[in-house]
Backbone as XML, in Angstrom:
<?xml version="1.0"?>
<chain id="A" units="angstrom">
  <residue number="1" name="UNK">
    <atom name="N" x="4.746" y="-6.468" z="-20.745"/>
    <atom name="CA" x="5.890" y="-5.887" z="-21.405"/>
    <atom name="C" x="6.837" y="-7.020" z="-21.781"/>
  </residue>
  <residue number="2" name="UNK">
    <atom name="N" x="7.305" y="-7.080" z="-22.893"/>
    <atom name="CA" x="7.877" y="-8.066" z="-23.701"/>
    <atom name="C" x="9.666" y="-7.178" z="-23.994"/>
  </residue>
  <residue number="3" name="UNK">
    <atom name="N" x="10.616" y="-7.714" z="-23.579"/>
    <atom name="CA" x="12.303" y="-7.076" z="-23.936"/>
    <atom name="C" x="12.945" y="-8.639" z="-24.155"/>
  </residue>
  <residue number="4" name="UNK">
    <atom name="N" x="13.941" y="-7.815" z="-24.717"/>
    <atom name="CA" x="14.773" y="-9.119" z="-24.788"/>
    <atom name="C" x="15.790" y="-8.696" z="-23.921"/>
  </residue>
  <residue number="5" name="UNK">
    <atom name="N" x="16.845" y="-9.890" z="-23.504"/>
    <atom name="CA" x="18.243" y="-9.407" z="-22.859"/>
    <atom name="C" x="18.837" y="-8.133" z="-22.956"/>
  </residue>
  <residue number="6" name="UNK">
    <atom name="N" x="19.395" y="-7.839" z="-24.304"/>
    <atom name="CA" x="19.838" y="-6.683" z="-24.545"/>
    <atom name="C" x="19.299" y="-5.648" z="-23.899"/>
  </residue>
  <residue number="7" name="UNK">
    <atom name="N" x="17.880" y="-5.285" z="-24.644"/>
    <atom name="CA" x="17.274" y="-4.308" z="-24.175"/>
    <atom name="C" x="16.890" y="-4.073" z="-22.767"/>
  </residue>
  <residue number="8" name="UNK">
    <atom name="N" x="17.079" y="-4.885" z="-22.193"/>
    <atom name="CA" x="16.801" y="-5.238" z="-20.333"/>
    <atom name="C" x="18.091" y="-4.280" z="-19.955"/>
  </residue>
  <residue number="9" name="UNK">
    <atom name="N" x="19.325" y="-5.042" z="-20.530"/>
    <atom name="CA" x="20.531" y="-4.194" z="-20.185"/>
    <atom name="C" x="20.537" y="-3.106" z="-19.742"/>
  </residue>
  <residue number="10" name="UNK">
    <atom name="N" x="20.166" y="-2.737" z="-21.393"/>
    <atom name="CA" x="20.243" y="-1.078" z="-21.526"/>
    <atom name="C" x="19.229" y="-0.478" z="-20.729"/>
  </residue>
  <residue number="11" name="UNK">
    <atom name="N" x="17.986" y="-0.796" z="-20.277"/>
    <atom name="CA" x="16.729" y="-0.130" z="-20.043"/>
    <atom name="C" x="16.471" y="-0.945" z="-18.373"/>
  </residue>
  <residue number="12" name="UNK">
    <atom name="N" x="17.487" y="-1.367" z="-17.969"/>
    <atom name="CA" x="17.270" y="-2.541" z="-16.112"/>
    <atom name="C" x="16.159" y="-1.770" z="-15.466"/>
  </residue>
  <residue number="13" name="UNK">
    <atom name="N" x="16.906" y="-0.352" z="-15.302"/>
    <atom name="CA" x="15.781" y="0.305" z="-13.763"/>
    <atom name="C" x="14.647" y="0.874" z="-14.116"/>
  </residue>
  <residue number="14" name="UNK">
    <atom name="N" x="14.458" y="1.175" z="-15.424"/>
    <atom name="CA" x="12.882" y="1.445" z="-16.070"/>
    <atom name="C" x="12.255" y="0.209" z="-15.972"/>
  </residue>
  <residue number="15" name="UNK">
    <atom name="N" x="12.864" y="-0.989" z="-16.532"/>
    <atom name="CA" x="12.341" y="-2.251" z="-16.471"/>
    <atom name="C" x="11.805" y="-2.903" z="-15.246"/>
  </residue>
  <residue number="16" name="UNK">
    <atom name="N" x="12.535" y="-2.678" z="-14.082"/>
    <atom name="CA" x="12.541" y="-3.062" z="-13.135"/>
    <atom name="C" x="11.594" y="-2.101" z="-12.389"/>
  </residue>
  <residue number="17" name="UNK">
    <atom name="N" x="11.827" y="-0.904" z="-12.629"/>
    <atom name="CA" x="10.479" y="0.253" z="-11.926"/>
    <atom name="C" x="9.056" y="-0.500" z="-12.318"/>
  </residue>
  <residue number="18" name="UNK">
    <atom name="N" x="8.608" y="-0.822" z="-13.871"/>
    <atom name="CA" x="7.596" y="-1.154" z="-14.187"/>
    <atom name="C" x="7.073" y="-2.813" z="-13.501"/>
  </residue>
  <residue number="19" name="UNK">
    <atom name="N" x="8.245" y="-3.930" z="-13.201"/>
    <atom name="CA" x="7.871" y="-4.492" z="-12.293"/>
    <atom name="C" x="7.392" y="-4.818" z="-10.766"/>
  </residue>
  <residue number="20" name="UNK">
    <atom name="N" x="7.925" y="-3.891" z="-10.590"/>
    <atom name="CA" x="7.830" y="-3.247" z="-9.137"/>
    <atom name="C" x="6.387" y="-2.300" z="-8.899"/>
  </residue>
  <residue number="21" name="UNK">
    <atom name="N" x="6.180" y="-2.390" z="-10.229"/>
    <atom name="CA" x="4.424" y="-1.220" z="-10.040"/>
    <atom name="C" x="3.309" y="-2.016" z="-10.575"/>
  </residue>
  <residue number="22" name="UNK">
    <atom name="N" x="3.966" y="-3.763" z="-10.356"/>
    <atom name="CA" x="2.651" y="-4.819" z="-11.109"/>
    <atom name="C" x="2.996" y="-5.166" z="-12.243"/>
  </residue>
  <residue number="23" name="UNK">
    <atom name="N" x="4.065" y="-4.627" z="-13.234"/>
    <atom name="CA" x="3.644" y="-4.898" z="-15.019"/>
    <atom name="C" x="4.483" y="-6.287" z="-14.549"/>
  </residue>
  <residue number="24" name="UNK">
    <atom name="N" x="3.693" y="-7.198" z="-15.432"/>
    <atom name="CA" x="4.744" y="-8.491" z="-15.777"/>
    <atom name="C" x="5.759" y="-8.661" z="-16.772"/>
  </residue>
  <residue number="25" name="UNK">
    <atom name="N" x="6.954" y="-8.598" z="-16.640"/>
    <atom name="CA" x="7.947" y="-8.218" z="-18.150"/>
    <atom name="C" x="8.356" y="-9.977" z="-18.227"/>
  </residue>
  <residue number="26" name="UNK">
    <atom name="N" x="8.408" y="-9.998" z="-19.472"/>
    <atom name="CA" x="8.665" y="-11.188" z="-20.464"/>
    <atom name="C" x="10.470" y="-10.690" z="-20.525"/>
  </residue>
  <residue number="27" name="UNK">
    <atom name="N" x="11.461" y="-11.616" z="-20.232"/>
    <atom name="CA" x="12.734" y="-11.141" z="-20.990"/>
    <atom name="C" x="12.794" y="-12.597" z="-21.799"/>
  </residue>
  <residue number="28" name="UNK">
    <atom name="N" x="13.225" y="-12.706" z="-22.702"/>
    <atom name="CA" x="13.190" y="-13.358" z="-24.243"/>
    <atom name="C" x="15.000" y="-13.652" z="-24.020"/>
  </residue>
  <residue number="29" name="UNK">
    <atom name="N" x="15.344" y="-15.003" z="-23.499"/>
    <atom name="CA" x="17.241" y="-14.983" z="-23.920"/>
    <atom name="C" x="17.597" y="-15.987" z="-24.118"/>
  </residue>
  <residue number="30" name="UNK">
    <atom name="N" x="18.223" y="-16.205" z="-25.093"/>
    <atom name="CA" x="18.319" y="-17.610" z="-25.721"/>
    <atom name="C" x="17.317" y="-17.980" z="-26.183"/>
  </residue>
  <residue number="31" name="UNK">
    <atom name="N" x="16.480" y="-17.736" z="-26.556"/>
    <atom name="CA" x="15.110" y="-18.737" z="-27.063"/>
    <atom name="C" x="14.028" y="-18.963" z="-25.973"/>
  </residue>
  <residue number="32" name="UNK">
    <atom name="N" x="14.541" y="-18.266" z="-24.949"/>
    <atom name="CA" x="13.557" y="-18.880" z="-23.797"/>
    <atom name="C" x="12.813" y="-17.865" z="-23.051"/>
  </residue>
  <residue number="33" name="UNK">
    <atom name="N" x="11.944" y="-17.966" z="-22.373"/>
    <atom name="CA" x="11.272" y="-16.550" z="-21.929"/>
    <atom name="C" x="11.186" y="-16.761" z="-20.290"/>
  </residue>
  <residue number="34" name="UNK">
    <atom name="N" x="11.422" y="-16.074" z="-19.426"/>
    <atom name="CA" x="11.762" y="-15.879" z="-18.313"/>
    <atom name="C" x="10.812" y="-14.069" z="-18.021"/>
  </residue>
  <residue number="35" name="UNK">
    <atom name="N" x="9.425" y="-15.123" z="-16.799"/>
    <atom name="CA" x="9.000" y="-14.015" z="-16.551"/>
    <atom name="C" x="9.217" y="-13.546" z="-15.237"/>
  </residue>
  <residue number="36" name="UNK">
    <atom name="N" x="9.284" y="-11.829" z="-15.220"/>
    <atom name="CA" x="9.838" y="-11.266" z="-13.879"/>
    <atom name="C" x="7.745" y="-10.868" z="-13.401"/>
  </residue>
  <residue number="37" name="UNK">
    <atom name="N" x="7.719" y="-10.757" z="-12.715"/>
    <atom name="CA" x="6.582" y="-10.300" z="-11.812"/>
    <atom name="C" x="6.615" y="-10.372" z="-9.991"/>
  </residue>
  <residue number="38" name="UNK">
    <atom name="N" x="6.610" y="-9.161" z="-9.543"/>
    <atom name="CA" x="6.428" y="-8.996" z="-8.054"/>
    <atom name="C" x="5.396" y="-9.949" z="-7.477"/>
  </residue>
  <residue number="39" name="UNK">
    <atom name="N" x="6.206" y="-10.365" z="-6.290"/>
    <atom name="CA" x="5.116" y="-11.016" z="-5.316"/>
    <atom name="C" x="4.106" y="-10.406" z="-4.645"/>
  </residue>
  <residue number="40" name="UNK">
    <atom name="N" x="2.621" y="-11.579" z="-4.372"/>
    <atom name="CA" x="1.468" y="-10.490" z="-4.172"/>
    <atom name="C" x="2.347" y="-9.745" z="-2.723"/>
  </residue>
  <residue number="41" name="UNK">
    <atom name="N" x="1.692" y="-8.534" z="-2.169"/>
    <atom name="CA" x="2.000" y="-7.810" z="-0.919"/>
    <atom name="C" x="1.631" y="-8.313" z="0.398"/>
  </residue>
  <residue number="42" name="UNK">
    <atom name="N" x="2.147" y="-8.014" z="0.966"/>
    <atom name="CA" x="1.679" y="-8.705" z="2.542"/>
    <atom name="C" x="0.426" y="-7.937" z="2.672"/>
  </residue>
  <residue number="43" name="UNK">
    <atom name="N" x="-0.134" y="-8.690" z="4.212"/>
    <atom name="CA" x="-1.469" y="-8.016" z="4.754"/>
    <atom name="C" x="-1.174" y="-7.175" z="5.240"/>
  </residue>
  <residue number="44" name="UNK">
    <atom name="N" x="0.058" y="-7.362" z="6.286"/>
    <atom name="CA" x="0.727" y="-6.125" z="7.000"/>
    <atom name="C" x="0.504" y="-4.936" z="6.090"/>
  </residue>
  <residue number="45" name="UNK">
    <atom name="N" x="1.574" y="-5.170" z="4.909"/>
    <atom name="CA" x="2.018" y="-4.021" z="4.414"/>
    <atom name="C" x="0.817" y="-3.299" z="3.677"/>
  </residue>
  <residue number="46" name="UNK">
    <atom name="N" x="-0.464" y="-4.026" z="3.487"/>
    <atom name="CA" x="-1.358" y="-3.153" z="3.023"/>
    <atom name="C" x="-2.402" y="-2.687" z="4.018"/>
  </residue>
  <residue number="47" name="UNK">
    <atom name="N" x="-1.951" y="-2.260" z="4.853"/>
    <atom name="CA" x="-2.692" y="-2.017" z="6.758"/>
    <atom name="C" x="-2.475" y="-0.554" z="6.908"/>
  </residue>
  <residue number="48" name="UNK">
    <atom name="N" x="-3.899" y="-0.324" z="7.037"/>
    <atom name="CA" x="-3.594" y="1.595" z="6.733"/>
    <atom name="C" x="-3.620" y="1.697" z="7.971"/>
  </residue>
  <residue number="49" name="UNK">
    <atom name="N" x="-2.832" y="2.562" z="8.355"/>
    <atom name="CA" x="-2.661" y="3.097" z="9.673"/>
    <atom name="C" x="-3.761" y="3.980" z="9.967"/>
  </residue>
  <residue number="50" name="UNK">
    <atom name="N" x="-4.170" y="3.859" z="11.694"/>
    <atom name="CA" x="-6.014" y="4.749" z="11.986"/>
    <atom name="C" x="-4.995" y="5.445" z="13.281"/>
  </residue>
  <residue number="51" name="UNK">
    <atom name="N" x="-5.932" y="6.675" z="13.426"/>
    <atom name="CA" x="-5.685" y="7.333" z="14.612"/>
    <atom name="C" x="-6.254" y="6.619" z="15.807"/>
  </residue>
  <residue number="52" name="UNK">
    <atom name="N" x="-5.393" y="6.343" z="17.113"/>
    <atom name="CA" x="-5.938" y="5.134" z="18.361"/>
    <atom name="C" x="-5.885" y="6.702" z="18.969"/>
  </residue>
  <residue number="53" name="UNK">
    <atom name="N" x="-6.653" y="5.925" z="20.384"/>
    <atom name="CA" x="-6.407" y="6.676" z="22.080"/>
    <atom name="C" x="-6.085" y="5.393" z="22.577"/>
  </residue>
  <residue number="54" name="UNK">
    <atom name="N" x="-4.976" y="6.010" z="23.252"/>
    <atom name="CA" x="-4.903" y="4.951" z="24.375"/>
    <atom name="C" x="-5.005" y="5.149" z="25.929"/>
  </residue>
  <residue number="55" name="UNK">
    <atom name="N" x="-6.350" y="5.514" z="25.680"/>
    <atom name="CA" x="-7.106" y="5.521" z="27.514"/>
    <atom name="C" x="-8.778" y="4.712" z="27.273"/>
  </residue>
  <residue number="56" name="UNK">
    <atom name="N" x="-8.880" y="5.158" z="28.506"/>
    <atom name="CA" x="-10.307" y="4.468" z="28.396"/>
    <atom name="C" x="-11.365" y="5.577" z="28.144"/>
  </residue>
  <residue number="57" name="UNK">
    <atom name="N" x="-12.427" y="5.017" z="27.408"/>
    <atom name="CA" x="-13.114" y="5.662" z="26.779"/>
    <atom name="C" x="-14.041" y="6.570" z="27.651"/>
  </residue>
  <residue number="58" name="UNK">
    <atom name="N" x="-14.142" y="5.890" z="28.555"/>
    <atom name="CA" x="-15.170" y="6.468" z="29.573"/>
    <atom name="C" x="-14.538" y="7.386" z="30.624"/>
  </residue>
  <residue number="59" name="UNK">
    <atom name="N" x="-13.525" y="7.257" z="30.735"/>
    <atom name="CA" x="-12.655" y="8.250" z="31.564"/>
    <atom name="C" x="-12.441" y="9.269" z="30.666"/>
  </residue>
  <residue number="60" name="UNK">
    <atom name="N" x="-12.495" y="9.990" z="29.414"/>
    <atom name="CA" x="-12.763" y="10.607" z="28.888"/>
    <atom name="C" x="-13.993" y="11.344" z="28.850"/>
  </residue>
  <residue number="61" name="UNK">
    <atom name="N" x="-15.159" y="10.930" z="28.860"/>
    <atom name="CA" x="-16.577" y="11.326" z="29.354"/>
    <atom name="C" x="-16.690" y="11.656" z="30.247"/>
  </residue>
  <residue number="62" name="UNK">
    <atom name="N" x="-15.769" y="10.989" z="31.603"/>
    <atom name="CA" x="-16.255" y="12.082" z="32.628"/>
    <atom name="C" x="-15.534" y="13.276" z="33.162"/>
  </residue>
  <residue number="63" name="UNK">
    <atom name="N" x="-14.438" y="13.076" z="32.019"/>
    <atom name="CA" x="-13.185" y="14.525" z="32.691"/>
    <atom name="C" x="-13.234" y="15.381" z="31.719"/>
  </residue>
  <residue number="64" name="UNK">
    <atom name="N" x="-14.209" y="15.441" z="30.287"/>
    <atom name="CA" x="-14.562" y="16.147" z="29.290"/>
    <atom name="C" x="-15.473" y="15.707" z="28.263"/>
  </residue>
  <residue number="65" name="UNK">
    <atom name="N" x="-16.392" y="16.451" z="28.738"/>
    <atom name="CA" x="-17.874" y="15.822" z="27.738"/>
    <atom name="C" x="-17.493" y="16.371" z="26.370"/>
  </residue>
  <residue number="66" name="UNK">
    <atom name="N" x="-17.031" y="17.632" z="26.004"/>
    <atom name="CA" x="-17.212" y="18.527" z="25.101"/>
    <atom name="C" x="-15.994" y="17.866" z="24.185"/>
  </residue>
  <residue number="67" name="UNK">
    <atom name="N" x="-15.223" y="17.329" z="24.894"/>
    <atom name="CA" x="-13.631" y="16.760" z="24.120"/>
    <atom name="C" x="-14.393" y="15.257" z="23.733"/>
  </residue>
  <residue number="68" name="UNK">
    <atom name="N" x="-14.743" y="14.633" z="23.685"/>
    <atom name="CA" x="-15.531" y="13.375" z="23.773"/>
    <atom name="C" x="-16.566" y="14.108" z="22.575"/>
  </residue>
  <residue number="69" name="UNK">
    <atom name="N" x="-17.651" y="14.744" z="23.049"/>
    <atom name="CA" x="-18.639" y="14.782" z="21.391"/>
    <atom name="C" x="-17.518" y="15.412" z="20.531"/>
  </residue>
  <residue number="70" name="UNK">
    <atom name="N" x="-16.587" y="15.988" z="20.287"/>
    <atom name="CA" x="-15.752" y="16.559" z="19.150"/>
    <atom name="C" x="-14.955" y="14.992" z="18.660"/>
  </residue>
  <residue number="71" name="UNK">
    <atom name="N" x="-14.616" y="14.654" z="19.380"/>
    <atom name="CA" x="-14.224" y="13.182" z="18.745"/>
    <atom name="C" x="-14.950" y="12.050" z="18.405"/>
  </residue>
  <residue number="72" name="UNK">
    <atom name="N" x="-15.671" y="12.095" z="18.435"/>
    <atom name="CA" x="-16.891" y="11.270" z="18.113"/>
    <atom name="C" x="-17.412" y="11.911" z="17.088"/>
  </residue>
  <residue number="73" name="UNK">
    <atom name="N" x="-17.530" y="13.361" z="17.189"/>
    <atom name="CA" x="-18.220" y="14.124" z="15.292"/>
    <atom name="C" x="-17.200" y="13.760" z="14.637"/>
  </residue>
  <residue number="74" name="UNK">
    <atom name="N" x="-15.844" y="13.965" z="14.545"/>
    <atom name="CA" x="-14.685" y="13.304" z="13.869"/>
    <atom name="C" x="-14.688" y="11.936" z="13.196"/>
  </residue>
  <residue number="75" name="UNK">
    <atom name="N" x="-14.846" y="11.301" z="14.159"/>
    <atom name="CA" x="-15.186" y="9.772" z="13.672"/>
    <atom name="C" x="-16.124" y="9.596" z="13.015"/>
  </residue>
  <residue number="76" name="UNK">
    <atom name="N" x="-17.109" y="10.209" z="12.981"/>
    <atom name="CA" x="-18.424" y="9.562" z="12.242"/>
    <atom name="C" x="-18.200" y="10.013" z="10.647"/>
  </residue>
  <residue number="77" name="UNK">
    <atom name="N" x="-17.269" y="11.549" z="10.873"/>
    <atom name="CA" x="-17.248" y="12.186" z="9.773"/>
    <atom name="C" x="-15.999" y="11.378" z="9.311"/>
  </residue>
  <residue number="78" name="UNK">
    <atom name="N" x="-15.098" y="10.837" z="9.813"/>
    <atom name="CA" x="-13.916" y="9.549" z="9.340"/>
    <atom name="C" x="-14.709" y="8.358" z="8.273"/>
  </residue>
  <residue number="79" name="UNK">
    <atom name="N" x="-15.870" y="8.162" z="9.152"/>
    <atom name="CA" x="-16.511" y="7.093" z="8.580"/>
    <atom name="C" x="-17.784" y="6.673" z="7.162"/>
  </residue>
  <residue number="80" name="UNK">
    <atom name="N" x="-17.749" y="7.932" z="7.407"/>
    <atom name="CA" x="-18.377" y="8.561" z="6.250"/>
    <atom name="C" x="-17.850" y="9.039" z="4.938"/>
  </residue>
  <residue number="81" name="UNK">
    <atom name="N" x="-16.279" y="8.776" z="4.878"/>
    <atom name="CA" x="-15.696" y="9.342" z="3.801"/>
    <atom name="C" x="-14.938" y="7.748" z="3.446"/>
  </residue>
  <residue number="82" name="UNK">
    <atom name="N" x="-15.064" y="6.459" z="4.425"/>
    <atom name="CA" x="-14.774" y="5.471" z="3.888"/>
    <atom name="C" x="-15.814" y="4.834" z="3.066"/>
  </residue>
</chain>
């Protein structure tokens, strides 16, 4: 996307929405071109959050077999849709 000053003015938070979603905008002022583009994203921030337990796995197996295979069909069926 190519604007000049002016039109940046008038049009900032559309302008600025479309940088913010990847587009690279050209602003054109004075004769000179000045490009805006977002920095790549962190690793963090692209870290999909997973469902944890936090016990042990096997202490689960022996205080509920039936709760244990239902989470485990879950998961496989989790893993299967990645």
């Amino acid at each position: 996307m190519s604007v000049t000053a002016t039109q940046l003015r008038k049009e900032l938070f559309t302008t600025l929405d479309r940088a913010v979603q990847g587009e690279t905008v050209e602003i054109t002022y004075k004769g000179t071109t000045i490009l805006l583009k977002t920095a790549g994203t962190s690793k963090l921030a692209r870290a999909v959050r997973r469902p944890t337990i936090l016990v042990n796995p096997d202490e689960l197996v022996e205080s509920n077999a039936s709760l244990m295979a239902e989470l485990e069909a879950k998961w496989a069926q989790e893993a299967d849709t990645l």
